[in-house]
Structure formats: structure tokens, C-alpha cells
C-alpha positions as CSV (number, residue, x, y, z in Angstrom):
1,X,-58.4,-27.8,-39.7
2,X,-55.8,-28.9,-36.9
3,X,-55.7,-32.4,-35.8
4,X,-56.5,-34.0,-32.8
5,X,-52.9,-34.8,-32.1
6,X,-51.9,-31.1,-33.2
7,X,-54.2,-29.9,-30.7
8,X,-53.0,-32.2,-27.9
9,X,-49.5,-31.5,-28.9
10,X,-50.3,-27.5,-28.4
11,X,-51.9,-28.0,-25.2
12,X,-49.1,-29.8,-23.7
13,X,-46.7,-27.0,-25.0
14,X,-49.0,-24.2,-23.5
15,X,-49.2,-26.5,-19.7
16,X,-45.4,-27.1,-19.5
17,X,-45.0,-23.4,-20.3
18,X,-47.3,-22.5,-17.4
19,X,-45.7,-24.6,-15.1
20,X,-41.9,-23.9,-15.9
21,X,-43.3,-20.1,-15.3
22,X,-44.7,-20.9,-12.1
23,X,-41.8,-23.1,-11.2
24,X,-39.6,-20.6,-12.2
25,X,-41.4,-17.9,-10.1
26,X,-41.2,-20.3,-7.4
27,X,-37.1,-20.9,-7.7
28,X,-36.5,-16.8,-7.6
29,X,-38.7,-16.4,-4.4
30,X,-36.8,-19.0,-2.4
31,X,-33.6,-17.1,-3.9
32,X,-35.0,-13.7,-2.7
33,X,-36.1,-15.3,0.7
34,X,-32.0,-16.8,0.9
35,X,-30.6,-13.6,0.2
36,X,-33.1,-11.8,3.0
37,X,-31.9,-14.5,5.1
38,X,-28.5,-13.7,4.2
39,X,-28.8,-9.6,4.5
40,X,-30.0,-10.6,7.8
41,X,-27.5,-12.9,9.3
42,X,-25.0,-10.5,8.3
43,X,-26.6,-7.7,10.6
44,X,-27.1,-10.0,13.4
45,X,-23.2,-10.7,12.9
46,X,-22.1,-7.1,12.4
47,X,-24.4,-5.9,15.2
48,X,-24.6,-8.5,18.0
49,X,-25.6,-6.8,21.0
50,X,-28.6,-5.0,19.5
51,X,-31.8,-4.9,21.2
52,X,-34.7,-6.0,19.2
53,X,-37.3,-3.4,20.7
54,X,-34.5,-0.6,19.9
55,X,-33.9,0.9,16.1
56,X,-30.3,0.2,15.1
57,X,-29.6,2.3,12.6
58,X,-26.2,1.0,11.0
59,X,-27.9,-2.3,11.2
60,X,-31.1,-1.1,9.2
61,X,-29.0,1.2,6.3
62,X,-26.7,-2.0,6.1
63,X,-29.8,-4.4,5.8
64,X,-31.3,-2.2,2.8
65,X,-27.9,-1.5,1.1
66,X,-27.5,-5.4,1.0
67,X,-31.1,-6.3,-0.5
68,X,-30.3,-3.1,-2.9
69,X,-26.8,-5.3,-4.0
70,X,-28.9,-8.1,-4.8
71,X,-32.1,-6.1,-6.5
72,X,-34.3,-6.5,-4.0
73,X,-36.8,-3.9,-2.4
74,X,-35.8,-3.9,1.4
């Protein structure tokens, strides 16, 4: 039979673990949404005087072969 201290002591080890996984999943979308960011202030750099109704084609392969660098989907 496990103790009532045991069984607090468990609980407290299974809620940090949910929350450090949820903090965790937290911390890589920020980094996912910086490195968008990034991929995308790049293109604006490279490709200044590109229209944003037309379809820039250097600017959209560069876009996906930097979220690609950094393992992201584009």
C-alpha cells in the first residue's frame, strides 16, 4: 500500500512533467515562429521591390529552402 505522502510525491512528479512538456512545446513554437520571422525578413531584404499581390518566385524557393535549413515545413 503506497502512502499518502508517496502518492502526493508522484502526483507532483506526473504535474511538473506535464507542464515542463507543455512549457517546452511552448519554447519550440516561439523558436519556429522567430525563424519564420527570420526566413521572412531575409526575403523582404533580398527582394525589396516585390509586389505583394505578385508571385515572386526567387523570393518563395528562398523562403522554403530557409524553413527547410531550420526543419521546418514552409
Amino acid at each position: 500500500m503506497i502512502s499518502l505522502s508517496r502518492k502526493l510525491a508522484l502526483g507532483l512528479v506526473a504535474t511538473s512533467a506535464v507542464i515542463f512538456s507543455v512549457a517546452g512545446g511552448q519554447a519550440q513554437q516561439q523558436d519556429a515562429d522567430a525563424i519564420r520571422a527570420k526566413c521572412i525578413n531575409e526575403v523582404m531584404r533580398m527582394y525589396p521591390n516585390a509586389q505583394p499581390d505578385q508571385t515572386n518566385r526567387q523570393g518563395l524557393e528562398y523562403y522554403k529552402t530557409c524553413m527547410l535549413k531550420h526543419g521546418l515545413q514552409p
